[in-house]
GUPABA-623657 format. One record per residue (C-alpha): residue number from 0; residue in one letter; x, y, z. Coordinates in nm, 2 decimals. Layout:
<rs>
<r i="NUM" aa="a" X="X" Y="Y" Z="Z"/>
...
</rs>
This chain:
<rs>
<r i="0" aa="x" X="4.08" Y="-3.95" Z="5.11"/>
<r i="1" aa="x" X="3.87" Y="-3.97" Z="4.78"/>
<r i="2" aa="x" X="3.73" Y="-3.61" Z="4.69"/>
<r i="3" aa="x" X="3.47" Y="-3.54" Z="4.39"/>
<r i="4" aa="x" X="3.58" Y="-3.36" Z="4.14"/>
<r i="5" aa="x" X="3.35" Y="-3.11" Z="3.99"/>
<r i="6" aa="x" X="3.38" Y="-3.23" Z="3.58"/>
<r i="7" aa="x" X="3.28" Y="-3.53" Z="3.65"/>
<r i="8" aa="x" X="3.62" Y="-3.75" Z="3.66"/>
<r i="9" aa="x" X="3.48" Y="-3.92" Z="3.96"/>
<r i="10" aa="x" X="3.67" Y="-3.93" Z="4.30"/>
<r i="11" aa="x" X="4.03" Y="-3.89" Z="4.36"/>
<r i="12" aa="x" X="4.24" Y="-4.01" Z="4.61"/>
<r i="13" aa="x" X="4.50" Y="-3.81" Z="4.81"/>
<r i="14" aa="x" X="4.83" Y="-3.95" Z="4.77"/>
<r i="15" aa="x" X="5.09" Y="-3.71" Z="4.91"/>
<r i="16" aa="x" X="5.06" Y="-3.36" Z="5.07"/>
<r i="17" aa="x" X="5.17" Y="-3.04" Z="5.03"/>
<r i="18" aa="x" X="5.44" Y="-3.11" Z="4.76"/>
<r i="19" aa="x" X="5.67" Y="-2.83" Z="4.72"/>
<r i="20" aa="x" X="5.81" Y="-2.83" Z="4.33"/>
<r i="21" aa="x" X="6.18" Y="-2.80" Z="4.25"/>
<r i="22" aa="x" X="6.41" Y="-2.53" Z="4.13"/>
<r i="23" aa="x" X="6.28" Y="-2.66" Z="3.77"/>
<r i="24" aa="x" X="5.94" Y="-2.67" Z="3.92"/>
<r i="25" aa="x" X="5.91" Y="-3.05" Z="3.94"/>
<r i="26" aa="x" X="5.74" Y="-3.27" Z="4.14"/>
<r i="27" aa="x" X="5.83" Y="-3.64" Z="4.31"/>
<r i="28" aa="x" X="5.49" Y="-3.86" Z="4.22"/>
<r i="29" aa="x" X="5.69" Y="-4.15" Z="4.33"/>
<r i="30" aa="x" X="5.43" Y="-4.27" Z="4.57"/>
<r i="31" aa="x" X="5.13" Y="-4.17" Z="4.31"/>
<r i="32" aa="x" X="5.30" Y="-4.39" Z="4.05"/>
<r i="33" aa="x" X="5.39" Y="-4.69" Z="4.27"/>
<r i="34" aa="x" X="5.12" Y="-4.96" Z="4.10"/>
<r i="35" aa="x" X="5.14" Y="-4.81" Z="3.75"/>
<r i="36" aa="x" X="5.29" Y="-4.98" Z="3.44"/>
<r i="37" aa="x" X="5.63" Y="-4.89" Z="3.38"/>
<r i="38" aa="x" X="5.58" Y="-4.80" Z="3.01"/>
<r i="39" aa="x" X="5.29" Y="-4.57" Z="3.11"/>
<r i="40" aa="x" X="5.30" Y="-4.20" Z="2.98"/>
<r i="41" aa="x" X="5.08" Y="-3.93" Z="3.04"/>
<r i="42" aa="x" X="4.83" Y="-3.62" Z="2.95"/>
<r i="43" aa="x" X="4.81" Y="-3.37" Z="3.18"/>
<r i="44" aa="x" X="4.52" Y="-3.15" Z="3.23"/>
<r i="45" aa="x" X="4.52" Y="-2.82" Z="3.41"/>
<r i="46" aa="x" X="4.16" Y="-2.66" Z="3.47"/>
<r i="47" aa="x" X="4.09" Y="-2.27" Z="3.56"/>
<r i="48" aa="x" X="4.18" Y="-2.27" Z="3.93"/>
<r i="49" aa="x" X="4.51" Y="-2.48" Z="3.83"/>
<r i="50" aa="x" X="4.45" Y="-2.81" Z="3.98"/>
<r i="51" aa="x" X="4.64" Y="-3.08" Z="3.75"/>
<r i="52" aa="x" X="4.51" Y="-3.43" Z="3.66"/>
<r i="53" aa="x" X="4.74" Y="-3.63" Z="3.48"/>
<r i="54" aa="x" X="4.61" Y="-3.88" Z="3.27"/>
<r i="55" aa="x" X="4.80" Y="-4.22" Z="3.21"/>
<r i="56" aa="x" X="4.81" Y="-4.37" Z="2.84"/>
<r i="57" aa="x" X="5.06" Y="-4.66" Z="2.69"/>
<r i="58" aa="x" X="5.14" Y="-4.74" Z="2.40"/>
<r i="59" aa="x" X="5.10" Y="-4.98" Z="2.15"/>
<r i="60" aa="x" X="5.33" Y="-5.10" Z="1.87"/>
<r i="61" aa="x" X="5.24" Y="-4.93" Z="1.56"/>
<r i="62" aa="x" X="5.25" Y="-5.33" Z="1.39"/>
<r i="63" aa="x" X="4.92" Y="-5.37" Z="1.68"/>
<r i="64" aa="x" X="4.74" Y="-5.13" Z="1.61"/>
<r i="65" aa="x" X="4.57" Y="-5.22" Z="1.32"/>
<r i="66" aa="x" X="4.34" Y="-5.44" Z="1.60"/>
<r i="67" aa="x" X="4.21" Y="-5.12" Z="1.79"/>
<r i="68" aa="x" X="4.11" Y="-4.94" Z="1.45"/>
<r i="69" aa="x" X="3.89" Y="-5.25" Z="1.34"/>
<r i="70" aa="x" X="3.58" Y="-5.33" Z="1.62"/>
<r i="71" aa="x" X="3.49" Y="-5.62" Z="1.50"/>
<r i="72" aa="x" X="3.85" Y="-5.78" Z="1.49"/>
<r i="73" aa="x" X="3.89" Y="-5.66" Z="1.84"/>
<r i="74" aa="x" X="3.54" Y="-5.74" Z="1.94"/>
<r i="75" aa="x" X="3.62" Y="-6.17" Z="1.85"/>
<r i="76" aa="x" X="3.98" Y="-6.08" Z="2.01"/>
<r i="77" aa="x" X="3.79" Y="-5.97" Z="2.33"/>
<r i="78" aa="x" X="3.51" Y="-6.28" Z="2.31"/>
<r i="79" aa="x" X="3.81" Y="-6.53" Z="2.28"/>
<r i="80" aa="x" X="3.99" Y="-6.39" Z="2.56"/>
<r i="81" aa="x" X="3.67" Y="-6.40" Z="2.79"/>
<r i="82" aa="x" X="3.56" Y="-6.74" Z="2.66"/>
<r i="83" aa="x" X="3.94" Y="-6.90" Z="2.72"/>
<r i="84" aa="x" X="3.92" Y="-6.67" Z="3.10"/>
<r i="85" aa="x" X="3.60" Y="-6.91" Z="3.15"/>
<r i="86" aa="x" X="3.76" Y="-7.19" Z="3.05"/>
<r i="87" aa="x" X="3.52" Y="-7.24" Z="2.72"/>
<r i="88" aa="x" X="3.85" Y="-7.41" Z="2.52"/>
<r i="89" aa="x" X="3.86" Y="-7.68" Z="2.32"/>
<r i="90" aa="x" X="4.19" Y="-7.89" Z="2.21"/>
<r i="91" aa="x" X="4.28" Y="-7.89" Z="1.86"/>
<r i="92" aa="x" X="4.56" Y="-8.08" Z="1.91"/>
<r i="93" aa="x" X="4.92" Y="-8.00" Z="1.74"/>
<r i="94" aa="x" X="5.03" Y="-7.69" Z="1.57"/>
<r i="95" aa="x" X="5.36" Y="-7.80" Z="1.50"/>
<r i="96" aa="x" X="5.36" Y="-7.89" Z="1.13"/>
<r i="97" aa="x" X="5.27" Y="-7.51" Z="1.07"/>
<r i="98" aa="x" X="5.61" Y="-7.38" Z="1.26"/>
<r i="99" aa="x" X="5.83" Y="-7.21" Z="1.07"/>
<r i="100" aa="x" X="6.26" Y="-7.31" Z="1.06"/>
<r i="101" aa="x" X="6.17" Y="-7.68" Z="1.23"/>
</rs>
């Protein structure tokens, strides 16, 4: 069932029902997390009437990150990958006289 959400997150869908928290007040999502990344993590959000939306975030290694601070590196990263996804490639022929410890 997909439900709008009054600030403006879109739809939801309804995973589970009445979940009944723990003596540590915790909660199985095991059906709600069944198609997510494993290394996924999450912000959760609570609004005035206490409904929760957990937001899912991964991580990146800090040695990677250096792409997502500069657009226009990741800009030519993202126009390769969708030029090599259409198939817009070209051979260049060997690499391996650049390899290191051959």
């Amino acid at each position: 069932m997909k439900v709008a959400i009054p600030w403006g997150g879109g739809t939801l869908e309804l995973v589970d029902r009445e979940l009944k928290p723990d003596t540590k007040k915790r909660l199985s999502l095991g059906k709600a997390l069944a198609d997510l990344d494993p290394g996924v993590r999450f912000d959760v959000y609570r609004n005035e009437t206490g409904q929760l939306v957990l937001d899912p975030r991964v991580s990146i290694p800090a040695r990677e990150a250096w792409l997502f601070r500069n657009p226009e590196a990741l800009a030519a990263v993202r126009r390769g990958l969708d030029e090599a996804a259409r198939g817009k490639t070209k051979r260049l022929g060997s690499f391996a006289k650049h390899a290191r410890g051959k």
